[in-house]
N, C-alpha and C positions, 0 to 999 in steps of 0.2 A: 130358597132360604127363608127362617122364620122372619118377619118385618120386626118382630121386636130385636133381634140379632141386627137388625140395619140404625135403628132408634138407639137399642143401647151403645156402638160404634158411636154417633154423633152423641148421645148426650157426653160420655168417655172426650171426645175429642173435642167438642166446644164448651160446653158448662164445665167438664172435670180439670182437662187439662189447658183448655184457653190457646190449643195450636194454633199460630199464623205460619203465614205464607214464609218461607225461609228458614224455619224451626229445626232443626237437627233434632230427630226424635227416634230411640231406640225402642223397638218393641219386642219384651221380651216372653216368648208367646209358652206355654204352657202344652205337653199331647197333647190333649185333650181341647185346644183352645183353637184351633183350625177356623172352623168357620167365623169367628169373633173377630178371629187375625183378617182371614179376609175384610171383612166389612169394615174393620180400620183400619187395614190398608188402603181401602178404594177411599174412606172419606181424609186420609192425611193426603193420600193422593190430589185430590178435588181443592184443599185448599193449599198445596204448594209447596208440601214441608217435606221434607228429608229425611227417607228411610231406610235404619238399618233394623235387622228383625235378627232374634237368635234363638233359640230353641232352649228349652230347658224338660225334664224328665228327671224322675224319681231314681227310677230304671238306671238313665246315666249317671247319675249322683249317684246313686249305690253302688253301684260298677268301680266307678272309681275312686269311692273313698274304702273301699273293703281290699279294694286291691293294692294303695299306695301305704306305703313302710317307709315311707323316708319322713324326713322333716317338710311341711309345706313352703310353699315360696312365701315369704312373706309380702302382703301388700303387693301384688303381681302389677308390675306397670302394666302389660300390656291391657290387663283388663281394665285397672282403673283409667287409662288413658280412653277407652270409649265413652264413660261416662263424665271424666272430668271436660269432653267437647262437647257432653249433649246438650240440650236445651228443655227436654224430655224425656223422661222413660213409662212408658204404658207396659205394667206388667197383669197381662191376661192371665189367671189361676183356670185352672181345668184341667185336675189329674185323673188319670184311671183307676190307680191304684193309689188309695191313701193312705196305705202300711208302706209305702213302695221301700223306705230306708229305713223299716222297723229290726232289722239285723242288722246295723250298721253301729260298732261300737258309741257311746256315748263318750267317750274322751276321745273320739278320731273327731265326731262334730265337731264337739266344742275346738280343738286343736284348729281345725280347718275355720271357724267360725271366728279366732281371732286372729288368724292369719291375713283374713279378706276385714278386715275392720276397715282399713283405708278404702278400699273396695267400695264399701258400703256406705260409710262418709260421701264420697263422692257422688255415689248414685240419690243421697237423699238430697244434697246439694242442688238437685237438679227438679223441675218442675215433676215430680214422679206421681204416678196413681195406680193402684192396684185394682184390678176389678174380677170377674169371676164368670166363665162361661160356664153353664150347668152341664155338665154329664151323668151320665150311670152309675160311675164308683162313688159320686159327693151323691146322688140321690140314695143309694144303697145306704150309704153313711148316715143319713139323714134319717133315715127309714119310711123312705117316700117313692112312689112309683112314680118312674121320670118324668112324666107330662103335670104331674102332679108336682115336681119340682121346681121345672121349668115356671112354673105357673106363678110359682113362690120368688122365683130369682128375681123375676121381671116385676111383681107386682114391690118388691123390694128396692129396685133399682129405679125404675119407671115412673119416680115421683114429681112432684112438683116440688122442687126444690128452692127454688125461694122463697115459698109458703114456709116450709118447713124449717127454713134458715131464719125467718124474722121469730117462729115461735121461739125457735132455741136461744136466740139472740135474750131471752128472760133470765135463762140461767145463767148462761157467759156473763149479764152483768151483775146477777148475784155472787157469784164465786169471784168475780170480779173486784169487786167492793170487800168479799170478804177475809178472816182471818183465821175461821176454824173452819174443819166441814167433822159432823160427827154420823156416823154409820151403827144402828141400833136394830138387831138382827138375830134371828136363834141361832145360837154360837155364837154372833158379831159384837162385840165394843172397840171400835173404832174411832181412834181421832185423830185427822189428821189436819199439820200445820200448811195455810195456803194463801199468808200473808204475803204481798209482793211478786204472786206468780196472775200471771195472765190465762186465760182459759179460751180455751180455741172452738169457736163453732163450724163444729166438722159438718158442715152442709155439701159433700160432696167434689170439692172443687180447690184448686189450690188459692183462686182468691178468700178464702177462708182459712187456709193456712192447713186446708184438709186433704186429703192422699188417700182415701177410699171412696170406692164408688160397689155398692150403694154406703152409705154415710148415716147419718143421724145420730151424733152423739157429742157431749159438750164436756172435753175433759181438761185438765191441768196436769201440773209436775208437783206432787207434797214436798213441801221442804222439810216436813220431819214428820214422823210417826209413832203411835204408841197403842197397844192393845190387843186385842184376836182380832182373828176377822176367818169364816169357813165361806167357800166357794163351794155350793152343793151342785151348779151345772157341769157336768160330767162334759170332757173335752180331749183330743186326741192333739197329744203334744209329742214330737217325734216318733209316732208310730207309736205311744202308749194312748192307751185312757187313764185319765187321773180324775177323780173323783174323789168328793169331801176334801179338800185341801184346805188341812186346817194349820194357817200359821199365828205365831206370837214374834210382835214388835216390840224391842227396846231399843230408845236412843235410837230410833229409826231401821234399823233393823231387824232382821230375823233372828230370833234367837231359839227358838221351837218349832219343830214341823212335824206334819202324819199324812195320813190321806191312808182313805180306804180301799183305794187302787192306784199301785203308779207311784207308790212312794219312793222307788228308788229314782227313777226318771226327776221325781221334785228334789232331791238329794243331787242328782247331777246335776241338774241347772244351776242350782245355791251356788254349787260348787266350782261354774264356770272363773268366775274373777270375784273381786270383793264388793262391785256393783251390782252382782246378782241379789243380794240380800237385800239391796234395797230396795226400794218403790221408785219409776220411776214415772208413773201416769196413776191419776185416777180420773176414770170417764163416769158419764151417765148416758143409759142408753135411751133414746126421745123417737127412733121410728118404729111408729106404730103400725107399717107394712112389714114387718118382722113379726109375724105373731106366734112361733114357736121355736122350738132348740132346733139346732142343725147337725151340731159338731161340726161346727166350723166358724173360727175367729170373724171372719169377715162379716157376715152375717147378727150371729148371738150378742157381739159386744155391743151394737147397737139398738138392739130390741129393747124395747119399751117396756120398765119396770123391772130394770139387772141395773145393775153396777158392775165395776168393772176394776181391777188394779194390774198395772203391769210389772215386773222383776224387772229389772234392768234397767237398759239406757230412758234416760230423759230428753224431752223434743224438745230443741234451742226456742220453739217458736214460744212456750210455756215459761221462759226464763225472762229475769231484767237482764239487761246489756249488761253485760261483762262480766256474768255470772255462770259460773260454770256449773251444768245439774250433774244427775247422775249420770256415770259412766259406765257401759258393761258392754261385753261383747253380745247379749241376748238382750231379748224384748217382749217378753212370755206375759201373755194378758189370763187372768184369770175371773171368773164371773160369778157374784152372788144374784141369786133371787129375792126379788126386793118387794113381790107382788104381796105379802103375808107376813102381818105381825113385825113391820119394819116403819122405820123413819130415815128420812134424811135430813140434818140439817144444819146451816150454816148458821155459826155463830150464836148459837142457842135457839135461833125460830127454824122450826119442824118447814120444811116446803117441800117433802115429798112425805106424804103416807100411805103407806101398802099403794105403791109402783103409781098414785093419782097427786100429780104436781097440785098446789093450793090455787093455780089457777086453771084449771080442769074441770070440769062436772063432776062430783059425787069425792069429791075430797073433803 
């Protein structure tokens, strides 16, 4: 087994997800994510914690959502009753096939997708982190020869993450402090409201309030929206590519949509609930071991000099108390290129120009 396979395991189990001794932790493991599951299984093992492990596949999810014609269960106890005892869930990503549910109707998803909503409540409820063991079919996707991928994962994942936590700790308390953020971009005028919302620095680890490993991005919930905004990084959402996703904001909403590929797939998500239309994230991407596209969320959202807006639900950890954000049954991230002929900035001062923060060299 590769040693970074053993590294990334323990960074996942002690920096990401903070397991002790006694933990109830579900791991829910991906084909493709075999060897990953190994080596954290042997380090939950090592420090004491309690393992149930479940499988998941494209493969199976297609199978069975092309073949059931009925109504779904809604809110299925027995599932959510795994997660409403966990303490953790570490879900390893490693598909073979990343079209694997691309024939899978779009209103059987979405149907199945708000069925499990309580489902899904539950499992965020819970110390959870996603992480990503590289294969063939994400290196193919990527258009990288696997060692070449590999190379990429780890040099992604394999950071020094505290370093990288106190840098972003800049912006969290700017967006923090602040009351607008505006986004100035070919095709982009963006303004979005971010008075009263807190902003999470995703340093990898749930004491950051973070669920991705690798991480590196510092984003908030808009409380209200108004403008264009084009996502020019091309990305595979249910087995589409969408590309050019060009929308218009009113009163916080979507009111106009196109894309130059994959416009219907953007038409079906709108179309999930009436939280789809909104916004329910805007991130900044700050690692700089990301240093080109992937197609693939995990990854891209986080690279250094993108942006990022997500459709749907809102993260509680983004909200004041007793405030309820957006709700939707989806959570679809979308990414502009911020490297060219762009600004960011909050509340009238520019602190990002073309993808270099004001406290950077060469800004």
């Amino acid at each position: 087994m590769d040693d970074r396979i053993r590294e990334h395991a323990e960074v996942l189990v002690d920096w990401s997800a903070r397991v002790e001794s006694g933990d109830d932790v579900v791991l829910s493991v991906d084909e493709g994510a075999h060897e990953l599951a190994v080596a954290v299984a042997e380090a939950l093992g090592e420090r004491g914690a309690n393992l149930v492990s479940v499988y998941h596949s494209a493969e199976i999810q297609r199978a069975y959502l092309r073949a059931h014609d009925s109504d779904f269960a809604d809110d299925p106890e027995f599932e959510r009753a795994l997660y409403d005892n966990a303490d953790a869930v570490l879900v390893l990503k490693g598909t073979r096939n990343t079209a694997g549910t691309a024939d899978v109707p779009d209103d059987r998803q979405q149907t199945f997708a708000r069925a499990r909503e309580g489902v899904r409540e539950a499992r965020l409820a819970t110390d959870w982190v996603k992480t990503l063991h590289p294969t063939r079919a994400l290196a193919q996707q990527a258009g990288m020869a696997f060692e070449e991928y590999r190379d990429f994962v780890y040099d992604a994942t394999l950071r020094d993450w505290e370093s990288l936590a106190t840098e972003m700790d800049r912006l969290k308390t700017i967006l923090d402090d602040g009351s607008e953020v505006h986004i100035d971009a070919p095709g982009t005028d963006l303004t979005l409201s971010i008075e009263n919302r807190t902003a999470v620095n995703s340093a990898a680890s749930v004491d950051y309030d973070s669920h991705n490993l690798p991480s590196g991005e510092v984003f908030t919930a808009p409380a209200g929206v108004e403008g264009e905004v084009t996502f020019d990084v091309p990305m595979t959402v249910r087995g589409t590519t969408l590309r050019d996703v060009h929308l218009v904001f009113e009163d916080g909403e979507v009111v106009e949509h196109e894309a130059a590929a994959g416009e219907e797939t953007v038409e079906a998500l709108l179309s999930t609930d009436d939280g789809a239309r909104r916004l329910g994230e805007l991130g900044v991407g700050m690692n700089r071991g990301i240093d080109r596209y992937t197609d693939n969320i995990l990854f891209d959202e986080k690279m250094a000099e993108t942006v990022h807006l997500a459709l749907g639900r809102a993260y509680d950890a983004c909200l004041p108390d007793g405030e309820a954000g957006n709700e939707s049954a989806i959570h679809v991230d979308l990414i502009a290129d911020m490297s060219e002929d762009t600004t960011l900035s909050v509340d009238g001062e520019v602190i990002q120009r073309d993808g270099v923060f004001r406290w950077e060299d060469g800004v």
